[in-house]
N, C-alpha and C positions, 0 to 999 in steps of 0.2 A: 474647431478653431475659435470657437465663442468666447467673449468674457472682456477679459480686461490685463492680457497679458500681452507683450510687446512681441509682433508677430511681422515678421519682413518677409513677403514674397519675391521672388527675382521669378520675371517671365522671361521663359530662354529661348530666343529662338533664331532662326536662318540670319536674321538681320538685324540681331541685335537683342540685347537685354532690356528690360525693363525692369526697375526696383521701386515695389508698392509696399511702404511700411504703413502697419495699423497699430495704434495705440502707440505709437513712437513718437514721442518730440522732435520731429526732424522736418527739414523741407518738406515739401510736397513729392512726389512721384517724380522718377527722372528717368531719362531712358541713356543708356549707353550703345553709341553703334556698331561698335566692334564687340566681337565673339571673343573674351581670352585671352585677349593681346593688346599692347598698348596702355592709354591711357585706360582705358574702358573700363577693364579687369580691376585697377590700379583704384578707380575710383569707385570702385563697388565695393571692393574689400575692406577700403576705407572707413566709409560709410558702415559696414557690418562690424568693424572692430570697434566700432566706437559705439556700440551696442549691445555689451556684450548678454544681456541677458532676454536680448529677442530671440525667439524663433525662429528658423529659417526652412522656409519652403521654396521648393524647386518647381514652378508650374513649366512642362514641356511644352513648347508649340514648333516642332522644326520637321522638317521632312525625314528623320532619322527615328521615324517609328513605324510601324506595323501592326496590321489591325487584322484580324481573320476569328469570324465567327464557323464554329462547331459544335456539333452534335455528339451526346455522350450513352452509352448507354447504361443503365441502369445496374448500377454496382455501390454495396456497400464504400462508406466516406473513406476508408483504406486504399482500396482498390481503384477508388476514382482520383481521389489524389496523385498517384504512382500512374494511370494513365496520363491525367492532366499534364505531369512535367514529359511525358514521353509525348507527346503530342507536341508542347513545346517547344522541345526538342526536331524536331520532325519539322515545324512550320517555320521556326525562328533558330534554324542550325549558327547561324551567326553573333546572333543576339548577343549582346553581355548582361539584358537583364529580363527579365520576361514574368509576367505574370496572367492570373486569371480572374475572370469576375463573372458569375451567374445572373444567366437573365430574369429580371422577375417575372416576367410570363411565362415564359418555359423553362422548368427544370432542368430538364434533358441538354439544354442550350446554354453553352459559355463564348466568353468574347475571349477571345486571346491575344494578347497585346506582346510586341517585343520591342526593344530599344536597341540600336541596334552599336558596335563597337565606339563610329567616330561620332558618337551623340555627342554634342558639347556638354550638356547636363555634367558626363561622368567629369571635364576638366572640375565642373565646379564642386561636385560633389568630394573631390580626389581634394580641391586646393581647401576646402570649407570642412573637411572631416572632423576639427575637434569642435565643431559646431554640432554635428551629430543634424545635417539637415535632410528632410525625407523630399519624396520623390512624387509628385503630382501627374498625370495626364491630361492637357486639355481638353480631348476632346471626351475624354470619358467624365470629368466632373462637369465641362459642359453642356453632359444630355441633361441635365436635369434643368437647364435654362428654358430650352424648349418645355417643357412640361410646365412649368409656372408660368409662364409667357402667352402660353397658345393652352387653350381647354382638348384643342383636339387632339392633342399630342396622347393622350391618353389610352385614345381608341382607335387610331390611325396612323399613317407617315407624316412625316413633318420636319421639315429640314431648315435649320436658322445661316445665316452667310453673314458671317461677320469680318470684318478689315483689321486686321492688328497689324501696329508698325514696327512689332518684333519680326514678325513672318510675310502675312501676306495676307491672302482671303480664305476664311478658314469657314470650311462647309462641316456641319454636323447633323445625320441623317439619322434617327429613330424610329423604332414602331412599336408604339405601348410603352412609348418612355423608355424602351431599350436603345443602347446605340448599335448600328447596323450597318454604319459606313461614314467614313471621315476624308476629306479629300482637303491638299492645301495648297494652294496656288500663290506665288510669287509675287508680288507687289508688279503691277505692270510700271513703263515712264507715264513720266507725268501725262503725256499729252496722247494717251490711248484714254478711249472711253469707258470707262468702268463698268457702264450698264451690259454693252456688248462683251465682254469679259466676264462677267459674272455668269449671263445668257448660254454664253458658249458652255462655262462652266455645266452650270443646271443639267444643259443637254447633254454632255459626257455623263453626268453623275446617271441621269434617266436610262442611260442604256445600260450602267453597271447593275444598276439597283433592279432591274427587270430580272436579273440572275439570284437576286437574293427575295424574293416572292412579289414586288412591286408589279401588279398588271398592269395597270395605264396611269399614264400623266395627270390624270382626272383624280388621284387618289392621295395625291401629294402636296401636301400646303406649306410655302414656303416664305421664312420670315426673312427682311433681310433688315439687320439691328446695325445702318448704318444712315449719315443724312445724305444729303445731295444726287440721289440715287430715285430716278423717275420709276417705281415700280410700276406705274402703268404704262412702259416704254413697251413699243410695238413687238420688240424681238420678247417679252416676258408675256406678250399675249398669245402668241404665235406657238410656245410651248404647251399650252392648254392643259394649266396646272388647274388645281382644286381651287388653290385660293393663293394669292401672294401680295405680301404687306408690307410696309417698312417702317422701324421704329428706333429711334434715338437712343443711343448706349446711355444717355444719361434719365430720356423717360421708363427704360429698361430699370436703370437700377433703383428709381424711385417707386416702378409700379413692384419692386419686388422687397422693396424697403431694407434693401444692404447698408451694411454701417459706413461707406464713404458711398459718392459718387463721380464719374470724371465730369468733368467741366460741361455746360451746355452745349458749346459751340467744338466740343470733341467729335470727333468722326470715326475715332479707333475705338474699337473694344478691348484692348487690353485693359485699360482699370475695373469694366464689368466684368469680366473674368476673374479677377485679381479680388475683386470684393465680391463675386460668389461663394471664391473657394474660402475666403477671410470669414464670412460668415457662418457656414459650418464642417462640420468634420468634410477627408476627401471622402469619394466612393470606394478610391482604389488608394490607397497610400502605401507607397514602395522606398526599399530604401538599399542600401550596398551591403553587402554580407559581412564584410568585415567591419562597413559603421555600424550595423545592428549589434553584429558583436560589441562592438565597445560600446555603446548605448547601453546594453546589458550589466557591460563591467563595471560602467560607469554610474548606473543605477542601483548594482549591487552596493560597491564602496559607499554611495552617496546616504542610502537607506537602511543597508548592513546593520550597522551603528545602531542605526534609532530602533530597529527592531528588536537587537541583541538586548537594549536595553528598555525598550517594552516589555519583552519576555524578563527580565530578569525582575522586574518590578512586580508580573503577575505572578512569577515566582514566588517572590518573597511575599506578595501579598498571599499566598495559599500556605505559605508555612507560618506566618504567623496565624493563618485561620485556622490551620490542624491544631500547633501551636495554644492556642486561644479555646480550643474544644479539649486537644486533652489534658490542659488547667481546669475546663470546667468540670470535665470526667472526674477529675482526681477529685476535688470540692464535692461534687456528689456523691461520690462513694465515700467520701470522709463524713459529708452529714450523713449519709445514710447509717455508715457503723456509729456515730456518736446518737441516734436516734434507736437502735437497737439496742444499745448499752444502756439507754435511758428507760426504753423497754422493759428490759431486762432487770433494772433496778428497780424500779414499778413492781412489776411482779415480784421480785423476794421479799419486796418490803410489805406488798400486798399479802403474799402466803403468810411471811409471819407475824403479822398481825392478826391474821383468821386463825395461827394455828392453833391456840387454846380450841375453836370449836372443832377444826378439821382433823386434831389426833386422833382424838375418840373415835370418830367416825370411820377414821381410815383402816384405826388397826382394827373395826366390828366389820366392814369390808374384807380386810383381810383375813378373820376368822370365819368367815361366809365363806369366802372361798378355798380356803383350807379344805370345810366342811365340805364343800360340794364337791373339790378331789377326792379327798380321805372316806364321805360318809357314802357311797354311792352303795346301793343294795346291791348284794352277793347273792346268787342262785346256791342255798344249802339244802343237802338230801335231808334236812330232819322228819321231814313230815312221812317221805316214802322209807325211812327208818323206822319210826314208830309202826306204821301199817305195815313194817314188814313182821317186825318183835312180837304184833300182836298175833299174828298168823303164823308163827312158829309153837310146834309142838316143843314140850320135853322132851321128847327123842330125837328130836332132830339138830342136829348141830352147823354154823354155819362155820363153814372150809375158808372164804374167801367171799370179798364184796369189791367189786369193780361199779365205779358211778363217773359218770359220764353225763354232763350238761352244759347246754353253750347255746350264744343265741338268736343261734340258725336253725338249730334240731330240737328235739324233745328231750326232756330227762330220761335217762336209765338206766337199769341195775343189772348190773351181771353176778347172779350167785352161785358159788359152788356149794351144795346140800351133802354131809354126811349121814347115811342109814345105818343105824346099829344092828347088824343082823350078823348071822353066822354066814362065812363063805359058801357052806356048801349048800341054804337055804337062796337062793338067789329071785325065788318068783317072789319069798318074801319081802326081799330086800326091796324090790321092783314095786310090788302092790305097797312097800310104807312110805317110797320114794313119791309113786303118783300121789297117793293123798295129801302126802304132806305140801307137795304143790299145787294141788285141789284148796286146800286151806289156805297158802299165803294169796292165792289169787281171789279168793272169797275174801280173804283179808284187805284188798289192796283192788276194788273197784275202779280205782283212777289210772290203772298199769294195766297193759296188755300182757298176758301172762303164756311164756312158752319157753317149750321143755327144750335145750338145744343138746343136753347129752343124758343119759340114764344110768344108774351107777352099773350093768351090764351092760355088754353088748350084746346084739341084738340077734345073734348067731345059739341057737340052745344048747349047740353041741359043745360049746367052748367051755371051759371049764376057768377057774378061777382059783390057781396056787401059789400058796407060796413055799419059800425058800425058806431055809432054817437059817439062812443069816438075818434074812429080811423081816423087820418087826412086823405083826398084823397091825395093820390099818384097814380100816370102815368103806365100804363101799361109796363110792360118791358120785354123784349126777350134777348135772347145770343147769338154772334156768335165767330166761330173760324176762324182765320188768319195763315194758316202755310207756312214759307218762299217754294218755291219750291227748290225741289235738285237741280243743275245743270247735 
């Protein structure tokens, strides 16, 4: 609730309203005595229309609330939520509004709060709706009074008693700066003593609080932030508190340096209250489910707009940057091809100006390698030719020559030898056939030399005839020629 924006609290309570505007040009602080009716209402609303661009906060102080601290146990934020409203439920069946708040020293440990149907709050909340005004508790924004107030509040109990002239006497009980019990008593008549009222008070609170872990009276230090009030009155000794002080709502708000303060010679704490919660955010800020709703709708409509047109701006700022990139794409690939062509016109003008040197050269290239296709050495039988021609007798005649070479295996000759002899001389034919292959192999040192057939076969008794159709032809045998490895 910081800054510098016009912010109207209205304190509501049993006995009346109180309206604290901050940052507003307007009177000072006024109280109104009636709840909702009359002139009261009449002159508040006033005063708020004629403001329209404050904020309005609803600070509760009336006996139409309910306060019960509970224990949770340890379950994922889903599951504790869905207990929390059932607990709610369960403790504040009545309620019309209810919420929760975790303790900071204990996890396990929430405060639960309800408001209950005939709270005045909801009149105002109900007649002030297009205001969109949220929802305060006093006594729960006012634990944090105690803790800047008093050091001990920190590490111990400690309960402050303040006088509002909305309500009455309003006790607020902590331990560790949690709140742990809240009690508010009636404004008495005038001519009751206040000390013994306050006294009485204390001592109802000491036997509730013994039920929520308070062991003795010795453990509870107790401020009372009002004036005229003898805190060393007999009945305040006789309770045998830790410690009990009293301090002025207006030394109050100057030792805590809030942006107003009420008047010196004030006795009520409603404006330190009122410039507590003015000063910063609530603890607990609540509000009616149908105004959050329109707070929402109202926020949507109001901000929609500016968004849509955020977005459409970033929009348009990314398409003109895609935009703006594939202009540059295109520019590069356009110099890139006018740099290739330039290339390219470089070199033909470079080839033909060499080519007086480069033709000659090319086509003597080219006849290199013609040669080296076309002139590659052939594997030719001439040489195993010659050494065979010269190991041939005159009588002997060659039938057939098979040559075979490749250049995985060795060279070799497959010959078939005719022997000029008479058929019915066959051992002749036989002894002219070996010599003569005794000779080509004498001839021919570089060949392995063997006989694969003999112009007889090998059987004596066989005879060798012919037919009167059949021409005579020469006996003939085969041999082999295979080059030797080296």
């Amino acid at each position: 609730m910081t800054g510098t924006r016009p912010h109207i609290i209205i304190m509501i309570g049993d006995d009346g309203c109180a309206v604290v505007p901050h940052n507003v040009p307007a009177p000072a602080p006024f109280f109104a005595s009636v709840n909702g009716v009359g002139n009261g209402m009449q002159e508040i609303t006033s005063f708020i229309a004629r403001h329209p661009a404050a904020q309005l906060t609803l600070l509760v102080d009336n006996l139409a609330q309910d306060y019960r601290a509970d224990n949770m146990p340890r379950l994922n934020p889903v599951d504790r939520a869905q207990l929390l409203r059932r607990r709610l439920r369960q403790h504040f069946p009545a309620a019309r509004l209810t919420a929760s708040l975790r303790h900071k020293t204990a996890n396990d440990q929430f405060l639960l709060a309800g408001l209950h149907e005939g709270n005045p709050v909801f009149l105002w909340a109900e007649k002030l709706h297009a205001r969109f005004p949220s929802i305060a508790l006093l006594p729960v924004e006012g634990a944090r009074l105690a803790a800047s107030l008093m050091p001990e509040a920190t590490a111990g109990w400690v309960m402050t008693v303040s006088r509002h002239q909305t309500g009455g006497y309003r006790q607020i009980v902590t331990h560790k700066g949690d709140l742990i019990f809240t009690r508010l008593t009636p404004l008495p008549a005038p001519h009751d003593d206040a000390a013994v009222i306050i006294t009485r008070d204390i001592k109802a609170s000491l036997d509730y609080l013994s039920r929520h872990g308070l062991r003795h009276a010795t453990d509870l230090s107790v401020l009372l932030l009002m004036t005229g009030i003898d805190h060393l009155h007999q009945d305040f000794m006789d309770l045998g508190l830790k410690s009990i002080a009293s301090l002025s709502p207006f030394k109050a708000a100057q030792r805590l340096a809030l942006p107003f303060a009420p008047a010196p010679e004030d006795d009520c704490g409603d404006l330190l209250f009122a410039a507590a919660l003015a000063a910063r955010k609530p603890v607990l800020p609540l509000m009616l489910p149908h105004t959050k709703q329109a707070l929402r709708t109202e926020t949507i409509k109001k901000w929609g707009l500016r968004v849509a047109i955020i977005f459409l701006f970033l929009a348009t700022i990314q398409t003109v940057w895609a935009a703006n990139s594939i202009v540059s794409d295109i520019a590069a690939g356009r110099r890139q091809e006018h740099m290739l062509a330039k290339n390219q016109a470089d070199l033909a003008r470079m080839q033909a100006s060499a080519a007086p040197l480069t033709a000659p050269l090319g086509q003597l290239r080219q006849a290199i390698e013609r040669r080296r296709i076309y002139d590659q050495p052939t594997p030719m039988p001439w040489h195993g030719l010659d050494e065979l021609a010269q190991g041939l007798g005159s009588d002997i005649s060659v039938m057939g020559i098979e040559w075979d070479a490749g250049d995985d295996k060795p060279e070799s000759f497959t010959v078939d030898l005719a022997v000029p002899a008479a058929p019915q001389d066959r051992a002749q034919s036989v002894a002219d056939f070996t010599a003569a292959t005794q000779k080509i192999a004498h001839a021919m040192p570089d060949y392995e030399a063997t006989v694969a057939r003999t112009p007889y076969p090998d059987l004596p008794q066989q005879a060798v005839t012919t037919t009167r159709d059949a021409p005579h032809q020469d006996p003939t045998g085969e041999m082999i020629l295979k080059a030797k490895t080296p």
